[in-house]
N, C-alpha and C positions, 0 to 999 in steps of 0.2 A: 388688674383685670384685663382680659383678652378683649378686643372690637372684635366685628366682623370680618373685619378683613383681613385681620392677622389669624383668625381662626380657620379662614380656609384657604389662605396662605399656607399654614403649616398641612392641614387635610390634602391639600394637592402636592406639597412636595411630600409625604407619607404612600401618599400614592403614585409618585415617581417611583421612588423605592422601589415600593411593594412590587411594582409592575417591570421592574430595572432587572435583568437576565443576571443572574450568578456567575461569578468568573469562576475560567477553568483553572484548576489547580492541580499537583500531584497530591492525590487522595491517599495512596496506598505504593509502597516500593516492595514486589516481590523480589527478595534475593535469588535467586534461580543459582549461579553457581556455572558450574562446568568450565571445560576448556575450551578454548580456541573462539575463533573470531563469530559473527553471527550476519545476517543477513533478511529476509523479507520475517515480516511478523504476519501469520493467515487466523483472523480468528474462524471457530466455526460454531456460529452463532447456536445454533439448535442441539450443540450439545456442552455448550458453555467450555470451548477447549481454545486453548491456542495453539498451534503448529507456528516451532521459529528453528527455523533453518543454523544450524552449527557448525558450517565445515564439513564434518564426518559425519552427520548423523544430523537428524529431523527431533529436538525437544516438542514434548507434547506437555503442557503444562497447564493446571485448572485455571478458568478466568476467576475467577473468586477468591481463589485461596492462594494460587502462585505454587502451589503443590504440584510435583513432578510426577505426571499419570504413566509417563514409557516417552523412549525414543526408537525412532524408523533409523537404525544404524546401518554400516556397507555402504554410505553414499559419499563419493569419490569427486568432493565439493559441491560441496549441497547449497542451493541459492534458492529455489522455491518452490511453492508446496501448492495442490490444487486437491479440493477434495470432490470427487462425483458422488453425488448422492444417491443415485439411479442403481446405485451398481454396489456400493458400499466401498468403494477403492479408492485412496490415495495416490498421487501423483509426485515425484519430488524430482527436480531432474539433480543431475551427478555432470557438473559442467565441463569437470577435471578427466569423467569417461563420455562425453559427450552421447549422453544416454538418458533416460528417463528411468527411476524407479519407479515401479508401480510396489502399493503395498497394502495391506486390510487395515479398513481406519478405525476398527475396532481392537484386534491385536498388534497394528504395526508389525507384523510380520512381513517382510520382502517377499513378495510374490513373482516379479518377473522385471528381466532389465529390457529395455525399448529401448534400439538405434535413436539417435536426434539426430544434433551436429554440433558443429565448434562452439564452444563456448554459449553452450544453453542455461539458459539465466533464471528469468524469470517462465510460470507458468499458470493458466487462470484455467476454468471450465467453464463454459459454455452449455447453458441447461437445452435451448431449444435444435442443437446437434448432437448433445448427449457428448461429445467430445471435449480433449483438453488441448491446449493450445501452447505452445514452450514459445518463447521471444530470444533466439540463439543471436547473439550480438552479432561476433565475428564472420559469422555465417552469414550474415543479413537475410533472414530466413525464420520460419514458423514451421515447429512441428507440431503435425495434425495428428491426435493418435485419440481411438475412440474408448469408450468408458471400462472395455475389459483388456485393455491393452494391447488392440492392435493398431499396430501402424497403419494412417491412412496416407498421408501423402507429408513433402514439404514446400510451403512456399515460398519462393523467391521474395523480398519485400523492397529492395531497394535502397537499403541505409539498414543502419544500425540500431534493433531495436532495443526498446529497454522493457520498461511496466508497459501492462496493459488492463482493457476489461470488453465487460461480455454485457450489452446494451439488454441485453433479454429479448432482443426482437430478430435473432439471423445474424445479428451483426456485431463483430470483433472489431476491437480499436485500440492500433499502438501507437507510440511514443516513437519516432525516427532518431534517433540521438545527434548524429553523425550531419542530418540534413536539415533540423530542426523541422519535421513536418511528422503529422500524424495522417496514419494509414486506416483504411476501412476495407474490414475481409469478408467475405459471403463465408458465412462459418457453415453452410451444407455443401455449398460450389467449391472453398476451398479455393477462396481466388481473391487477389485485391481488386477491393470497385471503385474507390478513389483513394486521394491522399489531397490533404491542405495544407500550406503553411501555418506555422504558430508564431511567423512575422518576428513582433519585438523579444522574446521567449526561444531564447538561444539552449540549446541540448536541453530537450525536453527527456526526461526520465520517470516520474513517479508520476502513476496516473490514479484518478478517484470517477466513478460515473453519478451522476443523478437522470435516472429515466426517467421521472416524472413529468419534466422540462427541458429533454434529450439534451445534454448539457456535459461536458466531461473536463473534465480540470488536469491541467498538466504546471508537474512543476516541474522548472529550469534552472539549472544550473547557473543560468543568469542572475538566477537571485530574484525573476519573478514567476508568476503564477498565472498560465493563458488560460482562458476560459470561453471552450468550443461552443456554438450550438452545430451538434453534429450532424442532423438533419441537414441544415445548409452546408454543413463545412467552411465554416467561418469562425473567426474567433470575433468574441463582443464584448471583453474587458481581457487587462494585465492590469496584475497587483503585483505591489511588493511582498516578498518572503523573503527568510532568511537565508546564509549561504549553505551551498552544501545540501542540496532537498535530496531525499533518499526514497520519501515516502509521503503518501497522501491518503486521505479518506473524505467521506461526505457523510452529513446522518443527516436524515430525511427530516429528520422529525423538528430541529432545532434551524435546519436550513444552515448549518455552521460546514465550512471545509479547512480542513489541516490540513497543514503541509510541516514534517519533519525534516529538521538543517540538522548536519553537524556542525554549525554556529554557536548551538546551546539554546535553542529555539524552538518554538514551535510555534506556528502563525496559524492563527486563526481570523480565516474570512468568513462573514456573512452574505447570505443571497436577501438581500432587499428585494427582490425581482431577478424573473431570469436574464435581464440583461442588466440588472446596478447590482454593485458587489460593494465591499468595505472592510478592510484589514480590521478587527473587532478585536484583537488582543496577541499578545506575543508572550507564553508563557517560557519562563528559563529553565531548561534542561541542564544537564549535565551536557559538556561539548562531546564530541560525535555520535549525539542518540539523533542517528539522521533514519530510524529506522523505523516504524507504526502499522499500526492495526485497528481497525475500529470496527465494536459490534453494534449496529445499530438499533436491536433489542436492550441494548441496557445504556446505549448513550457512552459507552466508555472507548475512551481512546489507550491506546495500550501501546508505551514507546519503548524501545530496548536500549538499555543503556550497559556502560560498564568503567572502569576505573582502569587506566594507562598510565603503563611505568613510561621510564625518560625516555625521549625520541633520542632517536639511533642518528648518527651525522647521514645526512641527505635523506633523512625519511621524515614523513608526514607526521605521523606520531608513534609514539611508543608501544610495546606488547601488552597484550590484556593482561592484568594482574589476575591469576587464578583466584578463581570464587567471587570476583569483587560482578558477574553477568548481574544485571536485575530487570526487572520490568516494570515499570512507573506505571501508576494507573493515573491516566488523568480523569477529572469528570468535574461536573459545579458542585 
C-alpha cells in the first residue's frame, strides 16, 4: 500500500518528466546523392525548400521528403545562396568567378551574372534595404547588390569575413575571421558603423541572430560559441562547442542555438535569459557535417552530411564517396 508521501513523490517526479524537454535526435536521413563537395545549407521556410550549395551548381531539395525539386547550375564554386522575396530572385555567389548569380527562385533558371570580388563566400538578404549582401573573404569586403541585380557598391570591412545576418532593423552583421571581431553595416548607407571584439572566441565563422533580445551568436573555430548583445556591442557569455563549427542557427520558439563541428557534433545551447546560456546537449553526427540549416516554422534543424573515402598523405580527409551526400533531419 502507497503513504502519502511516496504517492506524491512519484506524482512530482512524473511531472518532472512530463515537463522535461525531448532530446534532439536525427529524426529522418535524406539521401540526396550527387557529386562533389557541399557547402552553406539555406532553408526557405515559406516554401518548405532547402537551397544547399554543390560546388557547381545550387541542389534545391524538399524539407519533408528530401526529394530533389531542381538545381541553379553554371555556378563556378558555389558557397551560398540568399533568397529576395520582394522580387522573387535568388542569389548564389560563384566564388571561383568572383561573381554573384542571380536566378528565379521558382524555375532556378540563371538570369544574370554580378561583378563581387575575390573569393565570395557567403551571402544573406537584407529585407528593410531590399538588398543582398556577399561576405568576399580574401577581399575583406561586402558586395552590395540590390533585389533585381544591380550592383550597388562594395565595402571595405577590414579583416576577413565569413557568416553573416540581417538584424531586421538597418543593420548587417559579420563574423571578422582573420581579427576575431564582428562588424556592424548601415545596410541603406552601405558603410561599417562599428565593429567589437569576440575576445576569448578566436576566428569567429558561423553566425545565427535572435532579434527578439538583439542577441547574435558566433561560432569559433576556438571550439567556443560568443554570444553578442549587439545593441551594445559587447559579448555576455562563451560556451563550449564542438571543433570544426561551420554552421549555426537559433529557433525562437524553443530559445535553443546550434552550432555545427566537423567533430561529429552538434551542440546545443539554451537561452535561460539573454545573458545565462547552458550547453543543453551535444548530439553525434557523422564527422565533417560542420554544415546546417534551421527552419524555424517546423523547429527542424537540417545538417549535410556525407561518407569519405581514405585520406590522401598530407590531406585533412578523404573524397566524397559518390551518392553517399545526405541531409539529417534533426528534431525532438
Amino acid at each position: 500500500m502507497k503513504t502519502a508521501s511516496t504517492f506524491f513523490i512519484s506524482l512530482a517526479a512524473a511531472l518532472l518528466i512530463a515537463q522535461a524537454p525531448s532530446s534532439y535526435h536525427i529524426a529522418h536521413t535524406y539521401t540526396v546523392g550527387g557529386e562533389g563537395s557541399w557547402d552553406y545549407v539555406v532553408p526557405d521556410p515559406p516554401n518548405h525548400r532547402l537551397f544547399i550549395a554543390r560546388q557547381d551548381r545550387v541542389m534545391v531539395i524538399d524539407e519533408d521528403t528530401g526529394a530533389l525539386l531542381g538545381e541553379v547550375a553554371g555556378i563556378n564554386g558555389a558557397h551560398g545562396t540568399a533568397l529576395a522575396g520582394s522580387s522573387g530572385h535568388g542569389f548564389a555567389t560563384a566564388g571561383n568567378d568572383q561573381a554573384v548569380i542571380m536566378f528565379d527562385a521558382k524555375t532556378f533558371k540563371n538570369l544574370k551574372q554580378i561583378p563581387a570580388a575575390e573569393d565570395a563566400d557567403a551571402i544573406i538578404y537584407d529585407v528593410p534595404s531590399d538588398r543582398v549582401f556577399t561576405f568576399n573573404g580574401d577581399a575583406h569586403s561586402s558586395t552590395v547588390i540590390d533585389s533585381n541585380g544591380n550592383l550597388v557598391t562594395n565595402i571595405p570591412l577590414g579583416g576577413k569575413p565569413e557568416y553573416g545576418a540581417s538584424a531586421g532593423d538597418g543593420k548587417v552583421y559579420a563574423n571578422l575571421t582573420d581579427t576575431s571581431e564582428i562588424v556592424e553595416i548601415d545596410s541603406k548607407a552601405a558603410k561599417v558603423t562599428r565593429r567589437w571584439s569576440t575576445a576569448a572566441c578566436k576566428q569567429p565563422v558561423s553566425m545565427a541572430l535572435d532579434s527578439t533580445h538583439h542577441r547574435l551568436f558566433s561560432g569559433c573555430r576556438s571550439g567556443v560559441m560568443a554570444i553578442s548583445d549587439y545593441q551594445a556591442g559587447r559579448i555576455v557569455a562563451t560556451l563550449p562547442i564542438g571543433k570544426g563549427v561551420d554552421g549555426a542557427g537559433y529557433d525562437p520558439a524553443s530559445g535553443n542555438v546550434f552550432a555545427s563541428n566537423a567533430d561529429g557534433s552538434l551542440t546545443v545551447i539554451h537561452q535561460d535569459s539573454p545573458e545565462k546560456y547552458r550547453v543543453a546537449q551535444t548530439v553525434e553526427t557523422p564527422q565533417g557535417s560542420r554544415n546546417m540549416g534551421i527552419d524555424p516554422t517546423n523547429h527542424r534543424v537540417y545538417v549535410a552530411s556525407a561518407k569519405f573515402g581514405p585520406t590522401p598523405a598530407g590531406g585533412r580527409r578523404g573524397p566524397v564517396i559518390a551518392g553517399s551526400f545526405a541531409i539529417l533531419v534533426v528534431e525532438q
